[in-house]
N, C-alpha and C positions, 0 to 999 in steps of 0.2 A: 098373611096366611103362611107364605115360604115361611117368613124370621121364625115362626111357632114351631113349623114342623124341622126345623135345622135346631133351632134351640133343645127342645125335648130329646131329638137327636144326639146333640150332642153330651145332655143330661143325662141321658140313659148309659151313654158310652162312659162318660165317668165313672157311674154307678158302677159299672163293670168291672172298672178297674180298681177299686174298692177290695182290699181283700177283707174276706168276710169272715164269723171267729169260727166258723165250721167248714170243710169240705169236704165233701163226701161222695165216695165212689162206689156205690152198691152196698154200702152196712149204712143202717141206721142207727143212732147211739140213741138205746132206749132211758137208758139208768146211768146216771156218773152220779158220784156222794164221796165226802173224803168224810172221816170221824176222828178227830184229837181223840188218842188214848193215853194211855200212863207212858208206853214207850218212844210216842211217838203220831206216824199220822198214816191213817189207813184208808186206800179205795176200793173201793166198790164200783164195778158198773159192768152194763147187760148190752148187748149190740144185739138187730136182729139183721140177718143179711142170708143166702142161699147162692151155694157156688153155683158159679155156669156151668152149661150145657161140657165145654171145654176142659175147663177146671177137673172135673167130676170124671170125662171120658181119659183126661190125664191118670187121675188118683185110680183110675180101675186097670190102667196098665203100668201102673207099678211105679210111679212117679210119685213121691212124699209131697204135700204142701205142707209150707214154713207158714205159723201165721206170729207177728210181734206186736207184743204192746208193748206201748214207753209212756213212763210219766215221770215228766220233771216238773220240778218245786222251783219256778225262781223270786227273788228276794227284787222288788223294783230299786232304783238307784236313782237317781236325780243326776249325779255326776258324772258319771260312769254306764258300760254296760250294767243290764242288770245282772245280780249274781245268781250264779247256779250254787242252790242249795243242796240238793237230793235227786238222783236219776236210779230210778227202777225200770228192769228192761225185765220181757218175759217171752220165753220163744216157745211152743208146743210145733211139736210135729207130725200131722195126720197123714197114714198110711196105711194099704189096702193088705192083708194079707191073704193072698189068695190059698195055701193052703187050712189052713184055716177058717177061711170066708169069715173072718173080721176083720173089722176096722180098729186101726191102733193109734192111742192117741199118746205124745210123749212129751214128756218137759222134763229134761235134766236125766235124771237117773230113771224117773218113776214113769211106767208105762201099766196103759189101763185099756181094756180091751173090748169094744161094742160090737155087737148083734149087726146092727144097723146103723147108715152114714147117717141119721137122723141124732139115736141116742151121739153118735161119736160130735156132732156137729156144738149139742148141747151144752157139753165139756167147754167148747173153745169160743162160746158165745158170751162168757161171762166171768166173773169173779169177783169175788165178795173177800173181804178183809185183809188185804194183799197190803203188806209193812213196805212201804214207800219212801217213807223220812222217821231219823232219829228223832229222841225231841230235844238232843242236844241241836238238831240242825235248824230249827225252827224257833224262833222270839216270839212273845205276844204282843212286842211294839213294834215291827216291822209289816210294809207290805208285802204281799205274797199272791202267787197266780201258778195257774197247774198249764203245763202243756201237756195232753194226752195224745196218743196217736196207737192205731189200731189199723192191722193190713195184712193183709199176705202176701210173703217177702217174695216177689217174683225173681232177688237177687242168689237165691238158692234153689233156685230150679235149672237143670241142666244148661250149657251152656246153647244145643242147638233151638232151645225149647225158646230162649229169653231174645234172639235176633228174630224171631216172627213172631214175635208174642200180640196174639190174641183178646178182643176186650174178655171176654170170660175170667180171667185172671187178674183182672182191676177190679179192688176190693181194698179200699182204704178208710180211713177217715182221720180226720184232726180235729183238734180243737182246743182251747183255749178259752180258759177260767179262771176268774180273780174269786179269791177265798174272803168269805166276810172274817172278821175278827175272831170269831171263835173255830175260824179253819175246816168250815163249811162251805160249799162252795157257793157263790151267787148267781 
């Protein structure tokens, strides 16, 4: 009866150390879809996740969150590492504007501005048709797999804010996916 109960034990402790092709930290990944088009190769995908109590009492005193997505294309290799085909990175930045009592949402140049941290949240929950890989970077006799990752970059929040940092602010996910042949994903 011990050997069973050490056995199983120790089974389950393996299991654990298993890394699994998802982790996630308070976002759920609703929708991932990549689609071969004439230029290349495009994703799509929907997270559903709600800042912390913390997160939210930061953004209202004036504190910007970072949120990043990455997607890399890599090619599998037999001999070698695998290769890196294609890396898309995407950084939006949500911020509270108190004289105006909106919320601002920004990527790059263009900045768009919500009513409420609800519409603003919607913005950064998603996106659809995002150019990822050339189709010079991509063969249709190679194998292929997507590393995606989605989080909010606690690496850009002030410096006294990131030595006490609080779960509210762990908000990640990973993952990892092999593309069937016509560059959808499986």
């Amino acid at each position: 009866m011990f050997a069973r109960i050490a056995i199983a034990a120790l089974f389950a402790a393996l299991l654990a150390l298993l890394p699994g092709p998802v982790r996630a930290e308070g976002i759920e990944l609703a929708q991932l879809a990549t689609r071969r088009a004439d230029d290349g190769l495009d994703l799509s995908f929907t997270t559903h996740f709600e800042l912390g109590h913390t997160a939210e009492d930061a953004l209202h005193k004036g504190v910007p969150l970072y949120f990043v997505v990455e997607a890399t294309v890599l090619r599998n290799r037999w001999y070698w590492r695998d290769a890196r085909v294609a890396r898309a990175e995407r950084t939006w930045r949500l911020a509270w504007q108190p004289l105006t009592r909106q919320y601002r949402v920004s990527n790059g140049g263009l900045h768009q501005s919500f009513g409420t941290l609800e519409e603003a949240m919607t913005v950064l929950r998603g996106q659809s048709a995002w150019h990822i890989a050339d189709a010079k970077d991509i063969e249709d006799s190679g194998s292929y797999y997507l590393e995606f990752s989605y989080k909010l970059d606690v690496t850009q929040l002030p410096r006294p804010m990131q030595i006490g940092l609080q779960s509210g602010f762990a908000l990640s996910i990973e993952q990892k996916r092999n593309f069937a042949p016509d560059f959808s994903l499986k």
